[in-house]
N, C-alpha and C positions, 0 to 999 in steps of 0.2 A: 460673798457669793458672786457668780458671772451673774451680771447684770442680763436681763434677757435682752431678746434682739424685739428690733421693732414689729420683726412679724409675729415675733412668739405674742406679744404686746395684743397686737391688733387681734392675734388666737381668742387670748383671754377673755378680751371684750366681748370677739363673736361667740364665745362660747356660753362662756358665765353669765346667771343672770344679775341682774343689774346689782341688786341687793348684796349677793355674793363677790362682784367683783368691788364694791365698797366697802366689805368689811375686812377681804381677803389684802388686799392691794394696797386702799386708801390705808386702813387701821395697823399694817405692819408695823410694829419696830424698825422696821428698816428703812431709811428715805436713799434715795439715789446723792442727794450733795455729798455724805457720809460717806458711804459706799465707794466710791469713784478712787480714793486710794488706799482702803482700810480694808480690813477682812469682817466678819459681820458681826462679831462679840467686840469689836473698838467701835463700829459702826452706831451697833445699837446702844453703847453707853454713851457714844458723843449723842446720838440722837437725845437721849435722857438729860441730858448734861446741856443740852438746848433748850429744850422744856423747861426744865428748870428753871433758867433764867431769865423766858420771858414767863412764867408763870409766876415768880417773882414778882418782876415789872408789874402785872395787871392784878396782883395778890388772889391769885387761886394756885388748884391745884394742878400740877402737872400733867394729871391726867384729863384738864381740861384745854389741854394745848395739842394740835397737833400741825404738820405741813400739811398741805395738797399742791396741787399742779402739778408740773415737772419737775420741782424743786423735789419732792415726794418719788414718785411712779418713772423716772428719767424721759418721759417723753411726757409732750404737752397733749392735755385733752380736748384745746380748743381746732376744734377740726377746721378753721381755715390754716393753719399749721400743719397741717398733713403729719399728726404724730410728730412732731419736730423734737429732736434729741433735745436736753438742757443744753444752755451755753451760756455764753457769757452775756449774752443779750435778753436772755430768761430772769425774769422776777422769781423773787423766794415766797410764798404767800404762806401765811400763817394763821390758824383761826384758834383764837380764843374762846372758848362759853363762858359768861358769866352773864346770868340773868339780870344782876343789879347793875351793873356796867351797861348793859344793852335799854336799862328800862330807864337810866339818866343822862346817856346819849337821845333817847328815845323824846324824853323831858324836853332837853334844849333844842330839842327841832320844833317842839309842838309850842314852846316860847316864842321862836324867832318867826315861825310861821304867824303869829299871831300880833306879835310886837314891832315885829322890824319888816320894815317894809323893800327892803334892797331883800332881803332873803329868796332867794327862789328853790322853793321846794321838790322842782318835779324829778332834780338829779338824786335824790335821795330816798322819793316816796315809795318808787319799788321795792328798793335795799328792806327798809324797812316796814314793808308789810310782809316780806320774804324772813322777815327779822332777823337779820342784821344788818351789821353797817360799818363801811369800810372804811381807813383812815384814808386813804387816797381821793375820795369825796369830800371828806370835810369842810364845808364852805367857811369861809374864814371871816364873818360876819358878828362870830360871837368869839368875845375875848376867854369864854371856858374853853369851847373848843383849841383855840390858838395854842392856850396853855396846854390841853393833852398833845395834841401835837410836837409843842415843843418839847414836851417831855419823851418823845420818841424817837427824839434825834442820836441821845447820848445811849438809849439801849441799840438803836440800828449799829451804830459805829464800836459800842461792843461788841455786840456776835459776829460783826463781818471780821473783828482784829480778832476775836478767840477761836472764832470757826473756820477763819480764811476765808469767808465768804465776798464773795467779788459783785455779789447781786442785787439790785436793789429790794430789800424786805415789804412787804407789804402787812399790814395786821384787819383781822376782820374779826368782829366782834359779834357775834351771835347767841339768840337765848336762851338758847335750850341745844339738845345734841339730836334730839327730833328736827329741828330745823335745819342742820345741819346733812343730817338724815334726807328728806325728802328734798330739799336743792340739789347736792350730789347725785341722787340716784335718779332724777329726771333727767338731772344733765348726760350721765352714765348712758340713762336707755334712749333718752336721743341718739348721741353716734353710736348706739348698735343698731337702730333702725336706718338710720343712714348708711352704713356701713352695709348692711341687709337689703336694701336698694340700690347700693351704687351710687348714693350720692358721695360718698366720698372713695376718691379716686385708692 
């Protein structure tokens, strides 16, 4: 498909409510990385054919995998970006559900919180009463963690040489798809009410 334009974009937002623009938008088949030189039935089978492999990786199902950000919707949601097109300077962000993964990530914080004393907790404690928790925080304190980490060197450098992708991957782990739910859709109806006041330009 023509990828819409920024303002059609910024339409959507003012228009749909919040809920509707997350299931419409975020849940598509279609992500904009795809998109950008495919037509939308190669589009949406490389999109599968993504999933898959990190669904893989984390052994769930692929219907437990999807994009967000830019990488997803071709423009970024973080409103100091003013809607900024994907590029090359844009992150790929990825969220995984897996309740058991989230509750033994969950485990080795409430360890190191408790046993290791270099550990500082406060970069993390949001993530996870938000629940989840993202690889890019990781504190590197505890030699489990290092090891999931390392193990996500060899699947990043897969999908960027099978999908072309140029971007750095990010994975976030969440435990339930209700969680998943209610982060996005505040986030969502924040910049509509910004966007409804004027605070963003």
């Amino acid at each position: 498909m023509g990828w819409i334009s920024k303002e059609q974009f910024r339409g959507q937002l003012r228009t749909l409510p919040a809920a509707d623009f997350y299931q419409s938008v975020i849940f598509s088949n279609q992500a904009y990385v795809f998109n950008r030189d495919r037509g939308d039935a190669e589009a949406s089978e490389t999109y599968d054919k993504f999933k898959e492999q990190v669904a893989s990786h984390f052994a769930v199902s692929r219907h437990n995998v999807c994009l967000i950000g830019s990488g997803k919707t071709g423009y970024s949601l973080n409103p100091k970006n003013n809607f900024r097109l994907y590029n090359a300077e844009s992150d790929i962000d990825v969220v995984i559900v897996s309740p058991g993964q989230f509750d033994t990530l969950w485990n080795v914080y409430v360890r190191l919180h408790y046993l290791d004393a270099e550990f500082k907790s406060d970069g993390v404690r949001r993530d996870v009463f938000r629940q989840f928790v993202s690889f890019r925080q990781l504190p590197q304190t505890s030699q489990e963690l290092r090891d999931m980490e390392k193990r996500l060197g060899p699947l990043r450098r897969d999908l960027e040489a099978k999908f072309y992708l140029s971007s750095e991957i990010n994975f976030r782990i969440y435990r339930n798809w209700e969680a998943v739910e209610l982060y996005h859709i505040h986030g969502i109806q924040k910049i509509k009410s910004d966007l409804e006041r004027g605070a963003i330009a």
